[in-house]
C-alpha positions in Angstrom: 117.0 105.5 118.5 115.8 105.5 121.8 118.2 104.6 125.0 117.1 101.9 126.0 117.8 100.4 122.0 121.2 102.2 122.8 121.9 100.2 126.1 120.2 96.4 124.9 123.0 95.9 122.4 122.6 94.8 119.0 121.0 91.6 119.4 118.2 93.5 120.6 118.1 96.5 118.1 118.3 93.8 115.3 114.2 92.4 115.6 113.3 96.1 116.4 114.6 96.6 112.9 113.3 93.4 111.3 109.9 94.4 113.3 110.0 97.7 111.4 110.7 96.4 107.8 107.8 94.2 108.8 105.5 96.9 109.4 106.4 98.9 106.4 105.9 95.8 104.7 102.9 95.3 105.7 102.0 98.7 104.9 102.9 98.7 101.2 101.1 95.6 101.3 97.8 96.4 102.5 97.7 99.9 100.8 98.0 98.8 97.6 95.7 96.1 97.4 92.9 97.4 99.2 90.3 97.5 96.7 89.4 100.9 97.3 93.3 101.7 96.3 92.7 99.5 93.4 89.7 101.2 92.5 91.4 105.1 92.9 93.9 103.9 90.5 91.7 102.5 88.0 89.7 105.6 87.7 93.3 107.4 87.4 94.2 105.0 84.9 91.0 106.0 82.7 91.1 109.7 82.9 94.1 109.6 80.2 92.5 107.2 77.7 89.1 109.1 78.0 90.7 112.2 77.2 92.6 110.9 74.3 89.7 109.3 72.9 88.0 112.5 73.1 90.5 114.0 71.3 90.7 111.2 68.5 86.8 111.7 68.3 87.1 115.2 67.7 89.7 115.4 65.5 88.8 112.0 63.3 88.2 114.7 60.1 91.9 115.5 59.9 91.2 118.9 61.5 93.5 120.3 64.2 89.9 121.7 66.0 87.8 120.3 68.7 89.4 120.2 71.7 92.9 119.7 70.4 93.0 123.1 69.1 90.4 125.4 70.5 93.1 126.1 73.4 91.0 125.1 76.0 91.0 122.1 78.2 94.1 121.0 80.2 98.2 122.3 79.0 99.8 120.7 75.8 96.4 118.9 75.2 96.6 121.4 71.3 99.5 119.3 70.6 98.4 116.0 71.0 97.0 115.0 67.9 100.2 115.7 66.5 102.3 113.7 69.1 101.0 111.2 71.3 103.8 111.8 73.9 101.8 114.8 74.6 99.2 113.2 76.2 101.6 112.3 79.1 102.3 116.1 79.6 98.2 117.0 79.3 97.0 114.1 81.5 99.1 115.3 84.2 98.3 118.5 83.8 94.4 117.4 84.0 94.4 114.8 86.9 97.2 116.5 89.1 94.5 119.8 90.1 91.7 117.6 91.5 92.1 113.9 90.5 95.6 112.7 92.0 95.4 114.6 95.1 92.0 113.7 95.9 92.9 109.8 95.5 96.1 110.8 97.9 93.8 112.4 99.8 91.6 109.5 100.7 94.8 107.0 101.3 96.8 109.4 103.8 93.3 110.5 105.1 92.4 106.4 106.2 95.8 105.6 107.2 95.6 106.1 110.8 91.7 106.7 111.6 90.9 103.9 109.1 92.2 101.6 111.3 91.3 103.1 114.6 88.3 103.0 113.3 88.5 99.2 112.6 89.7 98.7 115.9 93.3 97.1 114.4 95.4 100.2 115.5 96.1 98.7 118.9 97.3 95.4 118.0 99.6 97.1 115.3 101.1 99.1 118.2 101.5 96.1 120.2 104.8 95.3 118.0 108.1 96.0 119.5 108.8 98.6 116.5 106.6 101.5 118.1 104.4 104.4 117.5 107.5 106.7 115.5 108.1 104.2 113.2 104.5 102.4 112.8 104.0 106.7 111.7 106.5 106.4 109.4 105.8 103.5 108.0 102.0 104.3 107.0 103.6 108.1 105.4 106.0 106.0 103.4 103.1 103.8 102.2 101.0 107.1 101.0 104.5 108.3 99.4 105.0 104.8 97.3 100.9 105.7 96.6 101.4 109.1 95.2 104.4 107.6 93.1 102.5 104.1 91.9 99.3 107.0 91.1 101.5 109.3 89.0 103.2 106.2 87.2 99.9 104.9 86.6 98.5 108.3 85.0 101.9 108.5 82.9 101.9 105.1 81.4 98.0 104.9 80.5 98.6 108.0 78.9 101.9 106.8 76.9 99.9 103.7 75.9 96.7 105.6 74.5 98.8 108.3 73.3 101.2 106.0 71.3 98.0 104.0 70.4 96.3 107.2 68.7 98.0 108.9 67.8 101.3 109.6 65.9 104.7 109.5 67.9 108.1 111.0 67.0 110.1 114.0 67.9 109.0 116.6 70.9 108.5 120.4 70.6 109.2 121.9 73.4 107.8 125.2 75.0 110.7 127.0 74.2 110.3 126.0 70.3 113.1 123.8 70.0 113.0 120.2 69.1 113.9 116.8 71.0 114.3 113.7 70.5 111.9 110.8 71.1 114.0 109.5 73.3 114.7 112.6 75.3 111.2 113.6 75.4 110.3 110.2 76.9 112.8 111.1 79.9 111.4 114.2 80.3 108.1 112.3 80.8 109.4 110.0 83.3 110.9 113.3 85.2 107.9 115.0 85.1 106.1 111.9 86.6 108.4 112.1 89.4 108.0 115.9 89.8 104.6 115.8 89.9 104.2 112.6 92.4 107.1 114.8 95.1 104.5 118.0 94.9 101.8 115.3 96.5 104.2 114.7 99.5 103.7 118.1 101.6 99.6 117.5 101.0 100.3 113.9 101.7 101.8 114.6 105.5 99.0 116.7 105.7 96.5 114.6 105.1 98.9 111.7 107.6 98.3 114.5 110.4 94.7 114.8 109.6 94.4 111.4 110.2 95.4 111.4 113.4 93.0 113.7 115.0 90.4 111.7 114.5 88.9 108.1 114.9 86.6 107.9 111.9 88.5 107.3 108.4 85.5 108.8 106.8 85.7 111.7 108.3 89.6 112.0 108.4 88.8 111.7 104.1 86.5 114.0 104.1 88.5 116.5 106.2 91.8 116.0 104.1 89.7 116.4 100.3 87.9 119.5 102.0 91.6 121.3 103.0 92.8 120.7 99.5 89.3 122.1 97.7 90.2 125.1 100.0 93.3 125.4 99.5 92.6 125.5 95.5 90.0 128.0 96.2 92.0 130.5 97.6 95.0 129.7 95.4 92.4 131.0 92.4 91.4 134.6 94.5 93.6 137.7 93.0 92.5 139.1 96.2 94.8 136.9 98.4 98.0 136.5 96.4 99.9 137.4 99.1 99.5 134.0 100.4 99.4 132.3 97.3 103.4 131.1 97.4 102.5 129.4 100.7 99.6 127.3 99.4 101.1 124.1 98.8 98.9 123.7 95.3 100.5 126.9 94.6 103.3 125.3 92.2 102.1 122.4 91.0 102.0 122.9 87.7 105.6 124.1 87.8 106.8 120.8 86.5 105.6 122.5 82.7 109.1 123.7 83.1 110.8 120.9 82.2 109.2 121.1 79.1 111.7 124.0 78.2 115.1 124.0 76.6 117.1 124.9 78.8 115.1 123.9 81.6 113.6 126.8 83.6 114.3 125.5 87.6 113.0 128.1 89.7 109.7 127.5 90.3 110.5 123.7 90.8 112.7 124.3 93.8 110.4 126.9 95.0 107.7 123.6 95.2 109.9 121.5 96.3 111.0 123.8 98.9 107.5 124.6 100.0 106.7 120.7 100.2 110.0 120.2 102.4 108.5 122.8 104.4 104.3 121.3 104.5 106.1 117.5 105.1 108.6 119.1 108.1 105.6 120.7 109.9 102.6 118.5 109.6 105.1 115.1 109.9 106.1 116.7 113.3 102.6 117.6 114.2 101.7 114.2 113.0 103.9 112.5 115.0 103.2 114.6 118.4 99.7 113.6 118.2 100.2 110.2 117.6 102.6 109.2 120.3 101.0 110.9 122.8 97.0 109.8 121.6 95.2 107.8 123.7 94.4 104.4 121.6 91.1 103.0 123.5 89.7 101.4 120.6 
């Protein structure tokens, strides 16, 4: 809060705060029913369904071969003939390399040079809530984006999962069984896990968009870090630096797929997002209130 909020009192502070809401508001708003957004998600939406009707197709003779059980293709995507639920696991696992993060990249890559591009940046900043929290605001609205985007994946995958194939009682890694129930939790967690590993990328991309006027270019800029970034995650030669690649442990959420749970490498990505959100939402933030809006 700044001092002079400090010294005007509370019937001051109080539209600041109203002003803000607004804004983030706004946001949410505008995000998610931009039809680009709309369009992102339906493509996410249809990556599941595609793969379990390729799966169905494949395995229509009663076999367990074809995709389903050759061992290649995406994680748990062997198991899903024999439980739908399992499509959940394998979608994620397909979309969250490439498909997810590109779609986050494109909304936190637009969110500041899409509109200083469109010439609207200004008149947001004209509102008595300020450049900090107008910042904040649009990286909330790319959070509630990589959580909506997740969701989405998960419950198009549920749906075509439950609707071909057979549901019931989970395996896990570790060989034990589970519930239906339980295994439907542990889908829901892993949705969550998955969507916080988008959140370091997702500052980054925020920063990204602030060094530049042109949205395209900020997209483009913030799809061509993360193709990058997977590159040199896949080089033996540089595993030094592989634990500080923020793609590095993505696919850690597999993990709660075991009984007991295996945590380690989840906290190590969580830790490591932490870290990506701390830097680039500072750098983020230095560039923007101290950037020159002429446009």
């Amino acid at each position: 809060m700044s001092q002079a909020e400090l010294t005007a009192g509370p019937a001051v502070r109080a539209p600041r705060r109203l002003w803000a809401l607004g804004i983030l508001r706004s946001e949410l708003t505008t995000t998610l029913r931009r039809w680009r957004t709309v369009a992102l998600l339906g493509v996410l939406a249809a990556v599941p369904v595609l793969i379990g009707i390729a799966v169905r197709i494949e395995t229509g003779d009663g076999s367990e071969g074809g995709p389903g059980g050759g061992g290649g293709g995406p994680a748990f995507l062997s198991q899903v003939t024999n439980n739908g639920l399992f499509l959940v696991f394998a979608a994620l696992s397909a979309t969250l390399p490439v498909f997810l993060p590109m779609a986050v990249g494109v909304i936190a890559g637009d969110s500041v040079a899409g509109e200083a591009s469109g010439g609207t940046l200004r008149y947001l900043l004209v509102a008595p809530a300020g450049r900090t929290r107008l910042l904040l605001a649009k990286y909330a609205s790319v959070l509630v984006f990589c959580l909506v985007a997740t969701l989405v994946v998960a419950v198009s995958a549920l749906a075509a999962g439950a609707l071909l194939f057979p549901v019931g009682e989970v395996t896990t890694i570790s060989g034990t069984r589970i519930g239906f129930g339980e295994g439907l939790l542990r889908a829901g967690l892993i949705a969550v896990a998955v969507a916080v590993s988008l959140v370091g990328f997702a500052a980054l991309g925020l920063f990204i968009s602030t060094l530049t006027d042109s949205g395209i270019a900020a997209m483009a800029a913030t799809v061509g870090v993360l193709i990058t970034a997977q590159i040199l995650d896949t080089m033996p030669q540089l595993d030094g630096i592989h634990p500080y690649l923020f793609p590095h442990y993505w696919l850690s959420f597999t993990d709660l797929l075991r009984d007991p749970v295996y945590w380690d490498e989840m906290v190590r990505n969580l830790g490591l997002q932490a870290v990506y959100a701390a830097v680039f939402g500072s750098a983020a933030w230095a560039r923007f209130t101290t950037k020159d809006i002429s446009v």
